[in-house]
C-alpha positions in Angstrom: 17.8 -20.2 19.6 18.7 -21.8 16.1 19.9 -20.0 13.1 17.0 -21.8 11.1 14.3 -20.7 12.9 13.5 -17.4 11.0 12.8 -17.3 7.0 15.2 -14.9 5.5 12.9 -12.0 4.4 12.4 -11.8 0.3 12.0 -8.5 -1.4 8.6 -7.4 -2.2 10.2 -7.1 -5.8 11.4 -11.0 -5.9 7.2 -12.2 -4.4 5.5 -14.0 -6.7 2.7 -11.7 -8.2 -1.0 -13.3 -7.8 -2.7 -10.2 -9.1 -1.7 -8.3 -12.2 -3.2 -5.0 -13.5 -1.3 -4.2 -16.6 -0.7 -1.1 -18.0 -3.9 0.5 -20.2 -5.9 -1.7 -17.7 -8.6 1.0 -16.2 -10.6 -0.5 -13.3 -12.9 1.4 -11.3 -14.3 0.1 -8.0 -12.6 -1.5 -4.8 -10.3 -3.9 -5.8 -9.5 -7.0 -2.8 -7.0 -9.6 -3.7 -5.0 -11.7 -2.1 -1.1 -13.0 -1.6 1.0 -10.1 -3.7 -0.2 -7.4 -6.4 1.1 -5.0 -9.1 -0.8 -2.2 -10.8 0.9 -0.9 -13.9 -2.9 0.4 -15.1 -5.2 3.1 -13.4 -7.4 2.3 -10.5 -10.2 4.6 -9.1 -11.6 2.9 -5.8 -10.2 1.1 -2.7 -7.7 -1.5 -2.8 -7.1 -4.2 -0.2 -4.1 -6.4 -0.7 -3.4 -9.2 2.0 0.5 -9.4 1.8 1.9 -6.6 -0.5 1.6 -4.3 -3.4 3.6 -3.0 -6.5 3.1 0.1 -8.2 4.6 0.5 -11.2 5.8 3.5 -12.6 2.8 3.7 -15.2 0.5 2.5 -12.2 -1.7 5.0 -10.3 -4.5 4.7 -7.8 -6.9 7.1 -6.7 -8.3 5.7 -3.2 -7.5 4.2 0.4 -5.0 1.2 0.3 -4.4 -0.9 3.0 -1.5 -3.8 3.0 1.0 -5.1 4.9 4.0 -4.3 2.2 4.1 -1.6 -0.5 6.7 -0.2 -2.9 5.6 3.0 -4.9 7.0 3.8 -8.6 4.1 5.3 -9.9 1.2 7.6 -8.0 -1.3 7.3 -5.3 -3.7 9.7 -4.4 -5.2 8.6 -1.1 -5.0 7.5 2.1 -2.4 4.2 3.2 -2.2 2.4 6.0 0.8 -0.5 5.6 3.4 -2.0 8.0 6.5 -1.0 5.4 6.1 1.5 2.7 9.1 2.4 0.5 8.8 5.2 -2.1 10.9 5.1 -5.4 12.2 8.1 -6.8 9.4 7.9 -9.5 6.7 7.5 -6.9 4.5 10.3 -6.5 1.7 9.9 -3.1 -0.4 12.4 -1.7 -2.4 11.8 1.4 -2.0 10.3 5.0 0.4 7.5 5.6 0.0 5.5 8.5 2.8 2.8 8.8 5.9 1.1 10.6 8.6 1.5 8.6 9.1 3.8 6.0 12.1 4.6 3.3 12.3 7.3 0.3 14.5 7.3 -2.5 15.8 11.1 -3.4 13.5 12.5 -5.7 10.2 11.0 -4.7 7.2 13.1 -4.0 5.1 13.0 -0.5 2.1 15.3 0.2 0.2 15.1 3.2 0.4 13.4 6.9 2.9 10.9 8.3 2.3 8.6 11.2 4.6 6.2 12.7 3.9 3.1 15.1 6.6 1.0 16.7 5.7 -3.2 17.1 1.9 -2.2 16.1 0.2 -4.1 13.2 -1.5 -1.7 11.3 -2.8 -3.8 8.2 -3.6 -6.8 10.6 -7.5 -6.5 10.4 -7.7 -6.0 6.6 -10.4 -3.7 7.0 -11.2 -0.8 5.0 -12.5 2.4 7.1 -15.4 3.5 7.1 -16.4 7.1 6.7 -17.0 8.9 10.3 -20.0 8.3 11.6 -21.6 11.1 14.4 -23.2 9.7 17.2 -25.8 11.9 19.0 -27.2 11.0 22.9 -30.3 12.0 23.8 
């Protein structure tokens, strides 16, 4: 096995950023983008983000999220399914978590569920879900 053959891992804080929502930005919808993203504004709706997401400490989001990499310095309220989730001390988040890996800073805030996975991509299919649907035999 060579030495070479991995990358070295950069920090989510050192990606280049492809999306930007500034702060006073307010978006409501769902929100998809691609590569890496940081929201310093408000957004009320969704958001999909293929590699990984930034929010700020002025950023909040009210809906679902899924990515593969997230780090959390503002709020979320909502559900999150990631592969590695790491809340700041600033970073407020209330609702289930679904993820691989997770790490808190002293002083952060976490309301709701907590589920872990071991080797089991959970933002692979980049697929929102969908509300729960009854199904009825006859």
């Amino acid at each position: 096995m060579s030495i070479f053959s991995k990358k070295d891992k950069v920090s989510l804080d050192l990606q280049s950023i492809s999306t930007l929502i500034s702060e006073g930005c307010i978006f409501d919808g769902n929100l998809k983008a691609p590569a890496y993203a940081r929201i310093d504004g408000q957004i009320t709706g969704d958001v999909l983000v293929d590699e990984g997401l930034i929010i700020g400490e002025k950023g909040s989001i009210h809906g679902n999220i899924i990515t593969k990499e997230m780090v959390v310095y503002g709020t979320v309220n909502g559900n999150l399914q990631v592969n590695s989730l790491e809340i700041k001390a600033t970073g407020k988040i209330t609702g289930e978590i679904r993820t691989q890996t997770l790490q808190v800073e002293n002083g952060a805030v976490y309301n709701g569920s907590l589920s872990m996975t071991q080797n089991n991509k959970l933002a692979h299919n980049n697929k929102l879900p969908k509300p729960e649907q009854k199904v009825i035999e006859v």
